[in-house]
C-alpha positions, 0 to 999 in steps of 0.5 A: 230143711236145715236152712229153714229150721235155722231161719225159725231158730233166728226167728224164735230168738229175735221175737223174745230179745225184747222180752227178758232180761240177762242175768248171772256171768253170761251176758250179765248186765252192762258185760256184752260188750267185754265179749267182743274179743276171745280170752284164751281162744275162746273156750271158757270165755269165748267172744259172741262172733267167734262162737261162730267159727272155731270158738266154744259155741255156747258163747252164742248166748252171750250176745244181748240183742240183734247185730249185723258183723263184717269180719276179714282176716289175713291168714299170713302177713300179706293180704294174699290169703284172705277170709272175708265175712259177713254175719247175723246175731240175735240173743236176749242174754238167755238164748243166742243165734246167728249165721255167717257166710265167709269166702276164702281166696286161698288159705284153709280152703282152695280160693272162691269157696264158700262156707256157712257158719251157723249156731245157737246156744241156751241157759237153763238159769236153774242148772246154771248151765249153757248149751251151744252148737254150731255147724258149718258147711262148705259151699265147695263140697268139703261137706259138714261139721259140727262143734259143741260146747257147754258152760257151767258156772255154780260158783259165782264169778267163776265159769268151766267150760267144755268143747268138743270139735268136729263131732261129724268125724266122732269125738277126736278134739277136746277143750276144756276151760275155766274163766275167773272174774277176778275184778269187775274188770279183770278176767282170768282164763285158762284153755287147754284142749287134747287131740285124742286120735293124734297126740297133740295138746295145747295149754293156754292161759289169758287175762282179759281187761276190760271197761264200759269201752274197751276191751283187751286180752293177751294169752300165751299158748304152750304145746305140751304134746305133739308138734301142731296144733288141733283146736287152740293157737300156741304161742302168743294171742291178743285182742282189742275192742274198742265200743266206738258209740252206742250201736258200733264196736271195732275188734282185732285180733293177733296169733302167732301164726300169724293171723290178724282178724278184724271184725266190725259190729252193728247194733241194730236194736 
């Protein structure tokens, strides 16, 4: 039942791309593309692939039009541990969704397993508030989780964002973050997220810089309770996208893990 409520809420979300227009921070005008990557870790300004899988899911609703992503990403410095993806998107700048299948060959999953990402996220223009949830399930039999998260931007060119992760074990991991569009080109960001049940916390301010065909971000995370890490990356974080043409965008991303990502976005509309 849960696949094919999905399949309408891509649907619903695909028929209205063509019919309204974005407005305000989120996915403003000419502003899709400086989502390629996350600043921070994707709390206050989270990209719209991430939102996906482990970044805030109301960044769903920043993606503008329908888009099939590729992603793979090296959890170590050799290719021995690798997560491969493939994604759809659909989003008007007011409502957003997509779905993502990822195979692991070790790493956070025993190697061969399977886990689909799925989510949607809506603006209430009015509120000036979005909302965004995603889930994900493990073809291996980890069961289901799911994450939500909210943004609020009632001041102009500055957003505060909220997320709370892996609501099916009850509320545990909280991030929390604020986004200000410093410059029409330069974004600041700062992330923070707590572990209630385990004592862990991360702070981690960023700077995003961006044109009409790239995109970059560096962030720095610092552990400020505990020894690990539950939802943000300490030490360092980058990003690059770069908008090849009209219809193809490339990014990467580097943490101090380490762990590479690199993504690869068409527009099919």
């Amino acid at each position: 039942m849960m696949n094919k409520n999905w399949i309408v809420v891509l649907w619903f979300a695909f028929i209205l791309t063509g019919n309204a227009h974005a407005r305000g921070m989120s996915g403003a005008g000419g502003r899709e593309d400086n989502f390629m990557v996350a600043n921070g870790q994707g709390i206050s300004s989270p990209s719209f692939f991430g939102a996906l899988h482990g970044e805030n899911p109301a960044g769903l609703v920043l993606n503008q039009t329908l888009k099939l992503q590729g992603g793979m990403a090296a959890i170590s410095d050799s290719t021995a541990t690798l997560r491969e993806s493939g994604a759809l998107l659909v989003g008007n700048g007011y409502l957003g969704a997509g779905a993502e299948y990822a195979q692991y060959n070790s790493g956070a999953y025993a190697s061969g397993t399977g886990v689909i990402n799925f989510g949607a996220a809506g603006m209430i223009p009015s509120m000036a508030t979005t909302f965004g949830i995603s889930g994900h399930s493990d073809t291996g039999g980890g069961g289901s989780s799911y994450d939500f998260g909210m943004f609020f931007e009632f001041i102009q060119r500055l957003r505060i964002a909220v997320m709370m992760k892996n609501l099916t074990h009850g509320i545990g991991v909280v991030g929390a973050g604020l986004m200000f569009n410093l410059d029409p080109m330069v974004d600041l960001v700062l992330d923070a997220d707590s572990d209630i049940k385990n004592s862990l916390g991360v702070v981690k301010p960023g700077l995003s810089l961006h044109t009409d065909r790239i995109h970059f971000t560096a962030s720095y995370g610092y552990r400020y309770r505990g020894l690990s890490d539950a939802l943000l990356y300490s030490k360092f974080s980058a990003g690059l996208g770069i908008r090849i043409s009209e219809n193809f965008l490339v990014e990467y991303q580097y943490r101090t893990l380490p762990q590479h990502l690199l993504g690869l976005t068409l527009r099919l509309n």
